[in-house]
Jmol script that loads the backbone (N, CA, C; Angstrom):
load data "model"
ATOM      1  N   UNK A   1      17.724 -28.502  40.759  1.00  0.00           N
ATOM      2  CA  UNK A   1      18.700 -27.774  41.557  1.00  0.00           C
ATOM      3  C   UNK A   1      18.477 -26.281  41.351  1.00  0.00           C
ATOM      4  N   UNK A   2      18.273 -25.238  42.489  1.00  0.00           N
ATOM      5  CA  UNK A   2      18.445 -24.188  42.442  1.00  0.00           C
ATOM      6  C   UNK A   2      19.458 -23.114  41.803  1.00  0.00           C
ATOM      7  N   UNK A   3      19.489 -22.028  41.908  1.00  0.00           N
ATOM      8  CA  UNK A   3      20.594 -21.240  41.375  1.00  0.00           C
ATOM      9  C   UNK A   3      21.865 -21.585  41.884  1.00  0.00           C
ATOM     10  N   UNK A   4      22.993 -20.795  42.106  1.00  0.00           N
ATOM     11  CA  UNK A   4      24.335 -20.448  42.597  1.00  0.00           C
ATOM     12  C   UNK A   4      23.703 -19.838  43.311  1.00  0.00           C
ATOM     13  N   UNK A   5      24.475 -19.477  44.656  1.00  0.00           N
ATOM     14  CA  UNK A   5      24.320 -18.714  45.703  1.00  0.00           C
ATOM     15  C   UNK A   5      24.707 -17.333  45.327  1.00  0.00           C
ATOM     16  N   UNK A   6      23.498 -16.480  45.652  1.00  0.00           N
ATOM     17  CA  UNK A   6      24.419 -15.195  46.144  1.00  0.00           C
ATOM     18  C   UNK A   6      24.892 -14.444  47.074  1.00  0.00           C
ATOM     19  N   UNK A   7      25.821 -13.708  47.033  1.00  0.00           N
ATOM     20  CA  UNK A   7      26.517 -12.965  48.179  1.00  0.00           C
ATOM     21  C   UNK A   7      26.174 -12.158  48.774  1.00  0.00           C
ATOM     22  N   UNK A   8      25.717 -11.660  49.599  1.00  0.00           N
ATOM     23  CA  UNK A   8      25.144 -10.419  50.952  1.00  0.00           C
ATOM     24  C   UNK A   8      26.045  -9.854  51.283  1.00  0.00           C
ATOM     25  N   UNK A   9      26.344  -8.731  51.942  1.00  0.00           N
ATOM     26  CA  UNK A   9      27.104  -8.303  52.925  1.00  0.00           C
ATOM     27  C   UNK A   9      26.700  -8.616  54.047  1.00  0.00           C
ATOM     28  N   UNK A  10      27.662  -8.494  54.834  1.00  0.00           N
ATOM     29  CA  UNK A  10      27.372  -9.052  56.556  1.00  0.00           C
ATOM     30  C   UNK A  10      26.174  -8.110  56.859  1.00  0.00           C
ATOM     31  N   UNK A  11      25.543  -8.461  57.715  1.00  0.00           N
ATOM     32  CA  UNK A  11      24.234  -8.534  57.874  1.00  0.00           C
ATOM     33  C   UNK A  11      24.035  -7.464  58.968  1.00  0.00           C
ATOM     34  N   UNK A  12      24.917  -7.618  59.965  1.00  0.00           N
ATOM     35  CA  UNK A  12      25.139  -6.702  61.196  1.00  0.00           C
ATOM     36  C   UNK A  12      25.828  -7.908  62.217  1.00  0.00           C
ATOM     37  N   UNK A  13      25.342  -7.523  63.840  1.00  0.00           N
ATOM     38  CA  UNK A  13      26.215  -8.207  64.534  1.00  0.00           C
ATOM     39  C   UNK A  13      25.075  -7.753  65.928  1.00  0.00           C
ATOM     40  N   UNK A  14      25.017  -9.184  66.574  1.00  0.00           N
ATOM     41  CA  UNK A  14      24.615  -8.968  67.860  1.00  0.00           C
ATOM     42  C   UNK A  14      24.981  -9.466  68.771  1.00  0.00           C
ATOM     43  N   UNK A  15      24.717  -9.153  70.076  1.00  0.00           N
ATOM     44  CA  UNK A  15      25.204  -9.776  71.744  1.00  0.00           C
ATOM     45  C   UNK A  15      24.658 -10.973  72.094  1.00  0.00           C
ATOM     46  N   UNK A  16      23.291 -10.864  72.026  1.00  0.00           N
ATOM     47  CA  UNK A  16      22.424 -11.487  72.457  1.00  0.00           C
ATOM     48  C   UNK A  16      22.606 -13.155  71.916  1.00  0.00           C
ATOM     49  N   UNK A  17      21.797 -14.420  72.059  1.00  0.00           N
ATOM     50  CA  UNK A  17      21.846 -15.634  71.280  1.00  0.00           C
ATOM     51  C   UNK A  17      20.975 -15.683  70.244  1.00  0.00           C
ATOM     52  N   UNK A  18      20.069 -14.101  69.471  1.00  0.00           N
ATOM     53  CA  UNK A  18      19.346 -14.868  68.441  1.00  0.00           C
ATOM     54  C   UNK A  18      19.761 -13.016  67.431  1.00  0.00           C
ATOM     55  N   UNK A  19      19.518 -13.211  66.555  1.00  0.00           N
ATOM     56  CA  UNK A  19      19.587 -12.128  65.572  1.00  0.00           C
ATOM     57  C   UNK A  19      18.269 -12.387  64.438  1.00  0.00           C
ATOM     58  N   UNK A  20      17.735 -11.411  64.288  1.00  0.00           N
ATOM     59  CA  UNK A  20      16.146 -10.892  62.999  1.00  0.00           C
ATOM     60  C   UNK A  20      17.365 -10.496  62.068  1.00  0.00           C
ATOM     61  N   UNK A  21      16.777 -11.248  60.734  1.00  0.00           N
ATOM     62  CA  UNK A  21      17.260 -10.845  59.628  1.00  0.00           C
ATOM     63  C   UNK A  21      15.554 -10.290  59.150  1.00  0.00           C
ATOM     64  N   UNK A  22      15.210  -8.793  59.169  1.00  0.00           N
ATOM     65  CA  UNK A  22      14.003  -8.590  58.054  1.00  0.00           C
ATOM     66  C   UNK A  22      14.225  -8.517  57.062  1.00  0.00           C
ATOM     67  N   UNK A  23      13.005  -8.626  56.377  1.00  0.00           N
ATOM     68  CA  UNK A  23      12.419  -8.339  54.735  1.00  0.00           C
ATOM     69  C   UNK A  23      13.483  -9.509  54.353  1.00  0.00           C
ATOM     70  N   UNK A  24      14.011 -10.842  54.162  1.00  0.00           N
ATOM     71  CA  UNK A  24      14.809 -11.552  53.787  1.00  0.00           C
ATOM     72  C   UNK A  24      13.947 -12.323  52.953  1.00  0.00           C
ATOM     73  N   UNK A  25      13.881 -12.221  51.569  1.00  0.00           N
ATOM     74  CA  UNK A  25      12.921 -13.277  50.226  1.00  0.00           C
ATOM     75  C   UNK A  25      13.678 -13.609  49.648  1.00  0.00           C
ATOM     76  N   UNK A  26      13.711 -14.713  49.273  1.00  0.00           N
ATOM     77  CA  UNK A  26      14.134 -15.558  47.672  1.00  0.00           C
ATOM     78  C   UNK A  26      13.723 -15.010  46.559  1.00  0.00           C
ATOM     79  N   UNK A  27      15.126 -14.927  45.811  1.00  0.00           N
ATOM     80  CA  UNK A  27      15.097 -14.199  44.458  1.00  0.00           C
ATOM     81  C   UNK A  27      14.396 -15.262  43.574  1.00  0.00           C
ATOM     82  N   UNK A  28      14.133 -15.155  42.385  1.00  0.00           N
ATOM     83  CA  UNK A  28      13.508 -15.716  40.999  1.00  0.00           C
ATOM     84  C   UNK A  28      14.122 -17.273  41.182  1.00  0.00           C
ATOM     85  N   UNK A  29      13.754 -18.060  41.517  1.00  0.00           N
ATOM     86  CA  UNK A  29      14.533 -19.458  41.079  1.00  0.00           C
ATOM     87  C   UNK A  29      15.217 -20.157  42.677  1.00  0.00           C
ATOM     88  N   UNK A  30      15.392 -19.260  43.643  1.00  0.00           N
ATOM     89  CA  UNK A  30      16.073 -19.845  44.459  1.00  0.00           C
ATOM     90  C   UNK A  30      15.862 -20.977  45.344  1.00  0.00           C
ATOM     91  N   UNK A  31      16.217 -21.534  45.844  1.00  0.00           N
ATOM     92  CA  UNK A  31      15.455 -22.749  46.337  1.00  0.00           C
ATOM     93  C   UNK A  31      15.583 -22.721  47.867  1.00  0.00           C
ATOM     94  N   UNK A  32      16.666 -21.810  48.539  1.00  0.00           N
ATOM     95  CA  UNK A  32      17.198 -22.039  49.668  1.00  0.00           C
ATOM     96  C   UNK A  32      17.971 -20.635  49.726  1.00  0.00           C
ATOM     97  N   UNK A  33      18.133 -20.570  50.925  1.00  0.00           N
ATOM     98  CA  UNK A  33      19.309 -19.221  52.277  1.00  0.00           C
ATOM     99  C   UNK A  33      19.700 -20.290  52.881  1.00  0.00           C
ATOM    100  N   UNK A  34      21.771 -20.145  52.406  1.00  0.00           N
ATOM    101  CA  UNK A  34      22.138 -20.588  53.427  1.00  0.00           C
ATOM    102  C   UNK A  34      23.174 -18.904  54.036  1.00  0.00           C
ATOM    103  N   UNK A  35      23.198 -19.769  55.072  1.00  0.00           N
ATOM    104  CA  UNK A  35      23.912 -18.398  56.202  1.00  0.00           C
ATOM    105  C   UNK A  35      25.202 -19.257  56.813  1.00  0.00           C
ATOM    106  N   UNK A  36      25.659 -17.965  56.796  1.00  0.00           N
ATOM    107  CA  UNK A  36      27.322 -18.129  57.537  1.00  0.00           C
ATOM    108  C   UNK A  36      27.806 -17.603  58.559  1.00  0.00           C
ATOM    109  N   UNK A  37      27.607 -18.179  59.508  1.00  0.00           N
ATOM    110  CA  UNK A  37      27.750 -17.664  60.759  1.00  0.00           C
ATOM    111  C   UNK A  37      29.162 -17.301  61.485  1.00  0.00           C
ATOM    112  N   UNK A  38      29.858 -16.527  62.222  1.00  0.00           N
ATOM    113  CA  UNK A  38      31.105 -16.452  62.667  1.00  0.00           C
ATOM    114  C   UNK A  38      31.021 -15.391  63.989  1.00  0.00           C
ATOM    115  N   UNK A  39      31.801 -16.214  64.617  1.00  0.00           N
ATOM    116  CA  UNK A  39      31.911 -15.572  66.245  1.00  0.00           C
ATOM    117  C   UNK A  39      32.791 -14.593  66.238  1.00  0.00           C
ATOM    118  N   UNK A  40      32.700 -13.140  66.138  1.00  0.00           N
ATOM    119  CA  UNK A  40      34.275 -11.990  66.074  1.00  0.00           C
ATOM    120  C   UNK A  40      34.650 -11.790  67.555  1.00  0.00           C
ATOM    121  N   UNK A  41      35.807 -11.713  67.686  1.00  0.00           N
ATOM    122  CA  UNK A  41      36.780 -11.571  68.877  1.00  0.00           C
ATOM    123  C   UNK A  41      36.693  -9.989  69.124  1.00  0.00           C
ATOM    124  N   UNK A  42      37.120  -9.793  70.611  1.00  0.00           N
ATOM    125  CA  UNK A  42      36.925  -8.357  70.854  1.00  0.00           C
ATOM    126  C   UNK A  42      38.252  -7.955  70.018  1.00  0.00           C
ATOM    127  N   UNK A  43      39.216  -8.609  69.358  1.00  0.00           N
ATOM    128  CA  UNK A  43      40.593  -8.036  68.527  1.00  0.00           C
ATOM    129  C   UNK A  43      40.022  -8.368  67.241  1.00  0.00           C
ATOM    130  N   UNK A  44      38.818  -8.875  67.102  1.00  0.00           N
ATOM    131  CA  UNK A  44      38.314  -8.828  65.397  1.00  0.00           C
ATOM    132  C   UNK A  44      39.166 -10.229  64.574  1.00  0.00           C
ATOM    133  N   UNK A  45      39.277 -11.223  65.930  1.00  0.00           N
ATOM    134  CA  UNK A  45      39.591 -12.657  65.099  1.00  0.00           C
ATOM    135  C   UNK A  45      38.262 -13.324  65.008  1.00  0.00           C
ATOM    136  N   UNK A  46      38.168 -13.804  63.897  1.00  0.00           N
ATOM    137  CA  UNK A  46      37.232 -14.418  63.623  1.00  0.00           C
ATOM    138  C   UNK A  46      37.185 -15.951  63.635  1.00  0.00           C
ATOM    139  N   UNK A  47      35.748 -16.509  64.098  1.00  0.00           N
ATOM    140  CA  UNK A  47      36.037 -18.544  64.509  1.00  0.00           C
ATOM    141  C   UNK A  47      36.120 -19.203  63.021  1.00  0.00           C
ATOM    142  N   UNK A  48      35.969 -20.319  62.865  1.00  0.00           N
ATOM    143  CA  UNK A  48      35.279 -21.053  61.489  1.00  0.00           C
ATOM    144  C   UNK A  48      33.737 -20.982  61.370  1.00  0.00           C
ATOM    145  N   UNK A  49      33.422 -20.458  60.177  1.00  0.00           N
ATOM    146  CA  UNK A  49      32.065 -20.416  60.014  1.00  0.00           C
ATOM    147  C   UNK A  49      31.066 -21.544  60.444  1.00  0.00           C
ATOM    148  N   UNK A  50      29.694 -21.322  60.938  1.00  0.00           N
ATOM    149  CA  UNK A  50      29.033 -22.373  61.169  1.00  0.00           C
ATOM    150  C   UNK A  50      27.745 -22.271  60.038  1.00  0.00           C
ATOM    151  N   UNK A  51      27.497 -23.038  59.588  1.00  0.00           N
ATOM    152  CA  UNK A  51      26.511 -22.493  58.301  1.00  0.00           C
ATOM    153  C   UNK A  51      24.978 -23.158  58.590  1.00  0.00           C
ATOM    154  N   UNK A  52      24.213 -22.725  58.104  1.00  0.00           N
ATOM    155  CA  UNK A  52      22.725 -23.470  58.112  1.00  0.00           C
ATOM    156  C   UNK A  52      22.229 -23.111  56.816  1.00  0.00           C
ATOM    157  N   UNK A  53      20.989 -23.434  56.725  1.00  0.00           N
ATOM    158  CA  UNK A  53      20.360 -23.647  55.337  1.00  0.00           C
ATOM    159  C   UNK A  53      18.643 -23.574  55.448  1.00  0.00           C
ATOM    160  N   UNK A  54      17.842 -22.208  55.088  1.00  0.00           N
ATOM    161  CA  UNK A  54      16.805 -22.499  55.045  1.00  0.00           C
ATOM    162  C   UNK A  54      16.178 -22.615  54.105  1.00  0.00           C
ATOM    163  N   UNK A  55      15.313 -23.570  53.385  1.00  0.00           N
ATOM    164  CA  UNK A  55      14.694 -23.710  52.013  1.00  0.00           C
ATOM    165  C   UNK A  55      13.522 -22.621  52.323  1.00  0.00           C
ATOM    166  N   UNK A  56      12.995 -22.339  51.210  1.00  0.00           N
ATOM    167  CA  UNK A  56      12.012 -21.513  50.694  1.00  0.00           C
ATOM    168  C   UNK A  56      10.835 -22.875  50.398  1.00  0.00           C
TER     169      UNK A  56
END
end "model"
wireframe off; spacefill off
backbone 0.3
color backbone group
């Protein structure tokens, strides 16, 4: 089993249906990126996260 996850800050925000995360590597040990996805409202409500998971 890999590490504990660590925490990022939000990443940015786009319009479009796809978003580039660059330069994104696995630290010492990690096994996996998972991501947390959320749809913001033009009033800044936010949906339930949708998450994915990419292994290294």
């Amino acid at each position: 089993m890999g590490r504990p996850h660590r925490r990022q800050p939000p990443l940015g925000a786009t319009c479009p249906r796809a978003f580039y995360v660059p330069d994104l590597a696995p630290e010492l040990g990690e096994c996996a990126a998972r991501f947390e996805v959320r749809a913001v409202g033009e009033l800044y409500t936010a949906s339930t996260p949708a998450t994915a998971v990419h292994p290294w």
